[in-house]
N, C-alpha and C positions, 0 to 999 in steps of 0.2 A: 567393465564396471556395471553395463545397463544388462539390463534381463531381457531376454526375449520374450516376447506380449505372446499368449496363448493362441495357437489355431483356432478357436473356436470365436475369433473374433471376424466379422467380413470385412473384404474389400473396403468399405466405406469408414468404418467403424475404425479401421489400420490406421486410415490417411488423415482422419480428423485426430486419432493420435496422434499421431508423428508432427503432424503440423502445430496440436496444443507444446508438443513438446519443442518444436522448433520455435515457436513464439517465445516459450519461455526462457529458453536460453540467449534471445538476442534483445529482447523487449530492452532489459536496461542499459546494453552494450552501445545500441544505434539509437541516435538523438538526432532532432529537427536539423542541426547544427551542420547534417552529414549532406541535406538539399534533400532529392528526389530518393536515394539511399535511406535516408530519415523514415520517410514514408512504408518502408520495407514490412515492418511493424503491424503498422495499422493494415495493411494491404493481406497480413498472413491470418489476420483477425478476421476480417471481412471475409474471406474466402472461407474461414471454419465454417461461421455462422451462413454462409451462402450454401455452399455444401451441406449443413446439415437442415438446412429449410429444404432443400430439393429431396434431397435424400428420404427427409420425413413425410412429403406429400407424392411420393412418385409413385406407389401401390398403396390398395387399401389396407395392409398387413401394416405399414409404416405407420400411414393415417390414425388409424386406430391405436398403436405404440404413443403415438404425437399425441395424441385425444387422452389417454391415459396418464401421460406422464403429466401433461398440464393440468389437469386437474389433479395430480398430485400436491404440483408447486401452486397453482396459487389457494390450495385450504392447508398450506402451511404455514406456521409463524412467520418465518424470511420471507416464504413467499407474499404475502399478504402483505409487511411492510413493504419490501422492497419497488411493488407493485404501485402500491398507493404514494409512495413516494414518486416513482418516474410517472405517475400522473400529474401529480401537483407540479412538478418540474413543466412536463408541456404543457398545463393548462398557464401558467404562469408565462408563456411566450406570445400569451393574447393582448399582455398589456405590458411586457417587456421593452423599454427605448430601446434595445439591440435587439432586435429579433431573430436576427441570423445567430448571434451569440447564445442566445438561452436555447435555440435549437440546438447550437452545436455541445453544447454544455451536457444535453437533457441527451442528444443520438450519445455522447460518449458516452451516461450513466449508461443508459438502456444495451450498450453494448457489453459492458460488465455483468447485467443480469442475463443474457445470451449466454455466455460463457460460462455464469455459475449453473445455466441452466445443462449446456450440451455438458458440460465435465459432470454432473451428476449423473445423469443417464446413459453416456457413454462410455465411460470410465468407469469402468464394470472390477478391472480385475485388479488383484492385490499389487502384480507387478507391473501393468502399467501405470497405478500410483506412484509405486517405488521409484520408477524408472523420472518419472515427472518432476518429484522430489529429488533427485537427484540430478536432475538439469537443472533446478536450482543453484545445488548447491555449485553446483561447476560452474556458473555464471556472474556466478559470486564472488567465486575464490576468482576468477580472470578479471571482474572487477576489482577486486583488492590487491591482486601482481602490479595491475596496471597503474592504481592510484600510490602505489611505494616508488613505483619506475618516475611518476608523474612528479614526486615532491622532491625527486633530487634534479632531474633533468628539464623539468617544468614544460612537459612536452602535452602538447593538447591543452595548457592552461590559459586561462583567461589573465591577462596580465592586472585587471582591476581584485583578484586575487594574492598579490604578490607585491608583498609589503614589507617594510620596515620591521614590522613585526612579527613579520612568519607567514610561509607559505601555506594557503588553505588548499587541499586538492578538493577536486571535481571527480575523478577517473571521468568516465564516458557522463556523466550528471551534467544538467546544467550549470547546478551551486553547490556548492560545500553543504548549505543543508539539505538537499533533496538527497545526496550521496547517504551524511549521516543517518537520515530518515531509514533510505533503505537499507542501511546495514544495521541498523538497530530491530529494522522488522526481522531480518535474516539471521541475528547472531543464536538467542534464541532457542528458536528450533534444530537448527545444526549444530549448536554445542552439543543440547539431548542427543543427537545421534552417535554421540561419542560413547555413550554409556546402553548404545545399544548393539555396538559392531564387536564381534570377534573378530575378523580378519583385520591382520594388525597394518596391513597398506590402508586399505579405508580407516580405519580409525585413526593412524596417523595422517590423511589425506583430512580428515573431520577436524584432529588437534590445530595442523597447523593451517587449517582456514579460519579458527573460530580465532586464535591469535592474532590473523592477519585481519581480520574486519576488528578485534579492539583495536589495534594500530592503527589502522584506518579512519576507525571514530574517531580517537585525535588528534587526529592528521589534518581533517573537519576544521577544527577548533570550531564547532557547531555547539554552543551551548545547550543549545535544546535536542541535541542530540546524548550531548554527554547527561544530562538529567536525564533523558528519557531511557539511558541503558541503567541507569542506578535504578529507575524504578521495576526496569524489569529485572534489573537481579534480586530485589526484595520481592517480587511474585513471585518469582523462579523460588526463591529461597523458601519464601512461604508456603508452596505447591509441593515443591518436592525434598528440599535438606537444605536447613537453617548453614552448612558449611558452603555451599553456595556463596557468603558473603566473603569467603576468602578472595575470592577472586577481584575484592577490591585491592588486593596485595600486585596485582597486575598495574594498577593506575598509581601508585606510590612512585617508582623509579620515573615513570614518564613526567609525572606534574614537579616532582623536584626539581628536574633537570631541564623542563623545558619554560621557558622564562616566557615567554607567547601566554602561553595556556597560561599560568602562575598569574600574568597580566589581564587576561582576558577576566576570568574569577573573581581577582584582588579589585578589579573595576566593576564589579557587578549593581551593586546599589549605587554606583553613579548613572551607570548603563541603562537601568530600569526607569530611574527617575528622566531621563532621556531619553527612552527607547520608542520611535517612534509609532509603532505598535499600538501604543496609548492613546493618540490621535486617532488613528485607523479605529483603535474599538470604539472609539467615540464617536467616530462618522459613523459607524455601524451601527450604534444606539441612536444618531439621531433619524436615520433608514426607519429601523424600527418603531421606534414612538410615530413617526408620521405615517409608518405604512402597517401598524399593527395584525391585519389579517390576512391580509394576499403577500405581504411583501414589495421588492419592486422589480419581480422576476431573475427568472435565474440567470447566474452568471452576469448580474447587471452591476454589481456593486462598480467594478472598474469602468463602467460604462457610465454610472453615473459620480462617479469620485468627482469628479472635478467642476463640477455642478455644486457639491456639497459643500467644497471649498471656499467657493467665491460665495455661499450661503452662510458658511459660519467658517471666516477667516483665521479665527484663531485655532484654526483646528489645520493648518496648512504645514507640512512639512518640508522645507527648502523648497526646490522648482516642480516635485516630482510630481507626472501625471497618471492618470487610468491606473491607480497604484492599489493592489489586491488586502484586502481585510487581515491577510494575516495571522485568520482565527475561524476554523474551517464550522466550528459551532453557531458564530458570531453569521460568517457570511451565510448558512442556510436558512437563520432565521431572517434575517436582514433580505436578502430575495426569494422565499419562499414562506416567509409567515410561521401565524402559529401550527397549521396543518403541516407543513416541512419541517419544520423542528421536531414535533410528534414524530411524525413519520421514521425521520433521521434518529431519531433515538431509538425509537422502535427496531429498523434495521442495525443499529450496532448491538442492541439488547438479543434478538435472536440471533445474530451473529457469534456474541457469546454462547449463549447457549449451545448451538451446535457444536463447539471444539468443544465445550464443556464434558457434553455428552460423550462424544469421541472419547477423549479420556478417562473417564470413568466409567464406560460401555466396555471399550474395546479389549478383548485379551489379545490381539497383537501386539507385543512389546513395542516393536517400534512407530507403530500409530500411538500406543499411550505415552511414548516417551515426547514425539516430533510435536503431538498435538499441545502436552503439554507445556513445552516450548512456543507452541503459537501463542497461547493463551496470556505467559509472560509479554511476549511481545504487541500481541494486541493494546492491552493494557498502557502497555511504553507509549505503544506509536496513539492512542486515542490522547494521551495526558501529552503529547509532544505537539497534536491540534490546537490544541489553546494558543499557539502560538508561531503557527503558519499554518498553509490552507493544502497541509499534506494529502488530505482522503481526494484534490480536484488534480493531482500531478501524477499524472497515470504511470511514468517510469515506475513509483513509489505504490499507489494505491492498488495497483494491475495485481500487484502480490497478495495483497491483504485480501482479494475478494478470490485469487487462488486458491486460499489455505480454505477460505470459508466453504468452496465450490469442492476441494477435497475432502472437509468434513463432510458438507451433506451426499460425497458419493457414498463415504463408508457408511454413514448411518442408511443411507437407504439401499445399495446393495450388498453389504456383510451383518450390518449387524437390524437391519430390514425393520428398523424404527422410521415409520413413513411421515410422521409427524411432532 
């Protein structure tokens, strides 16, 4: 199924392949959960970015390639915000109460921009994109085998999942929403590749993946998962074919029959007027008004939760502590001000932009079909923020800043739009 990547790629250039591709395909499978194995991950990430720092300063031929390219990214749009954000992040760790926190918070960002940096400049060729995109998709589809295995035999599940009212799976996730999350980023772009394959094993290998992550959504019973796939079948639909919306004829046999979900729904405006969420944004707004222009550092909101608590009581939900904002808009402004807000908008703005481009640039079919599936999903997964702190759970986020890190490879080595 994978392509072989072209000779004319070297030695080094192979191995930060193979290694992008191998992160990609385990990143959401191994979780914290797993101990020192958990680590496996981060440990394959570090090595990219350590290999291509050496790599890049070890002759002056490289140095120069390094000196070039960087000054390509930072007088780009992404680059410029993305830049100016993982500043405000560290400077924001001067007056951070967790110190160690808003470093680790600020090293995670900063590893994201590493990654969108090496996949743009070394990720040269058509079929090593392809090949990459399609360790996706395999990752995917083993995440959704596992989460159907998961809700009949409840194997790997957390029993505080497992209720009265229906089993929520995880597959390898920590929660039901982070799973939802990712499959909603996922579904998407690999539905579009179904409308790009002639070989009818892969297109049947595309149909019955994109089947198995809807089954999977609600399998979730993840509310903000389920809104967040409607809204991107109305992108999709608006994007590419208004019959796109048939495939809500998929969600009819499941919500009739399944009395969980039916209940979950039917309780919704009780749920809302309930949903502790509401608290959380209101500690986040009182962050805000008292820390209007620096914030109170990043990654501090759960650091100072419980400070804010015993400050304004009525805002306390049951015992729970260091309990996260829930609203990934809400937490950047709340520890990073009005410069991090800017900024973070600024970086999903050129974010867009780039798939946009992608899509309407590219005459590769299957760059314009996947990308315009990102673009749907994008959309999904920023309006499913409002209501967890999905862009800081890197299982979930690691994707979102892939797709972006494969748009800016094609626009600047195929379709060699530098800015």
């Amino acid at each position: 199924m994978l392509k072989r990547v072209g000779d004319n790629m070297n030695k080094t250039s192979k191995l930060l392949y193979y290694l992008i591709c191998i992160y990609v395909l385990i990143l959401p499978i191994i979780n914290d959960k797993l101990g020192l194995i958990g680590k496996i991950p981060d440990i394959i990430l570090m090595s990219i970015i350590f290999i291509y720092a050496i790599y890049s300063l070890i002759n002056k031929n490289n140095r120069k390639k390094l000196y070039l390219n960087l000054n390509n990214f930072i007088t780009s749009f992404l680059g410029i915000s993305i830049i100016v954000l993982a500043i405000v992040m560290a400077f924001s760790t001067i007056y951070s109460a967790e110190k160690g926190l808003a470093l680790k918070e600020t090293f995670r960002f900063v590893t994201y921009i590493a990654l969108v940096f090496i996949v743009k400049y070394e990720v040269k060729e058509k079929k090593s994109i392809e090949n990459i995109i399609k360790c996706f998709v395999c990752t995917t589809a083993i995440l959704c085998v596992y989460g159907g295995i998961q809700y009949f035999t409840k194997i790997g599940l957390d029993p505080i999942f497992i209720s009265s009212e229906g089993t929520r799976i995880t597959s390898t996730m920590e929660n039901p929403n982070g799973l939802g999350a990712y499959l909603v980023l996922s579904f998407f772009p690999i539905f579009m590749l179904i409308f790009n394959e002639n070989n009818k094993k892969s297109k049947s290998f595309y149909i019955i993946t994109s089947l198995l992550i809807v089954i999977n959504i609600f399998l979730t019973y993840s509310r903000n998962a389920t809104v967040g796939f409607i809204i991107g079948l109305l992108v999709l639909a608006f994007l590419y074919n208004y019959k796109f919306l048939s495939v809500f004829i998929i969600f009819v046999p499941i919500i009739l029959f399944d009395k969980s979900l039916i209940n979950r729904f039917s309780n919704i405006k009780i749920s809302v007027l309930n949903d502790p969420r509401i608290k959380l944004w209101k500690v986040a707004g009182k962050m805000i008004k008292e820390n209007p222009i620096l914030g109170i550092g990043n990654g501090n909101y759960v650091a100072l939760y419980d400070q804010y608590i015993e400050k304004y009581p009525e805002l306390k939900y049951k015992d729970y502590h260091r309990f996260s904002s829930h609203n990934s808009y809400l937490k950047v402004q709340s520890e990073l001000g009005i410069l991090g807000i800017i900024s973070f908008v600024l970086v999903i703005v050129s974010s867009i932009r780039s798939v946009v481009r992608v899509y309407k640039n590219s005459h590769n079919k299957m760059y314009k079909l996947f990308f315009m599936g990102v673009m749907a999903s994008i959309i999904a997964f920023l309006a499913m923020n409002f209501l967890d702190n999905l862009f800081f759970s890197p299982q979930t986020t690691t994707y979102f800043w892939l797709f972006i890190a494969l748009s800016e490879s094609i626009l600047f080595n195929d379709l060699k739009m530098y800015n």
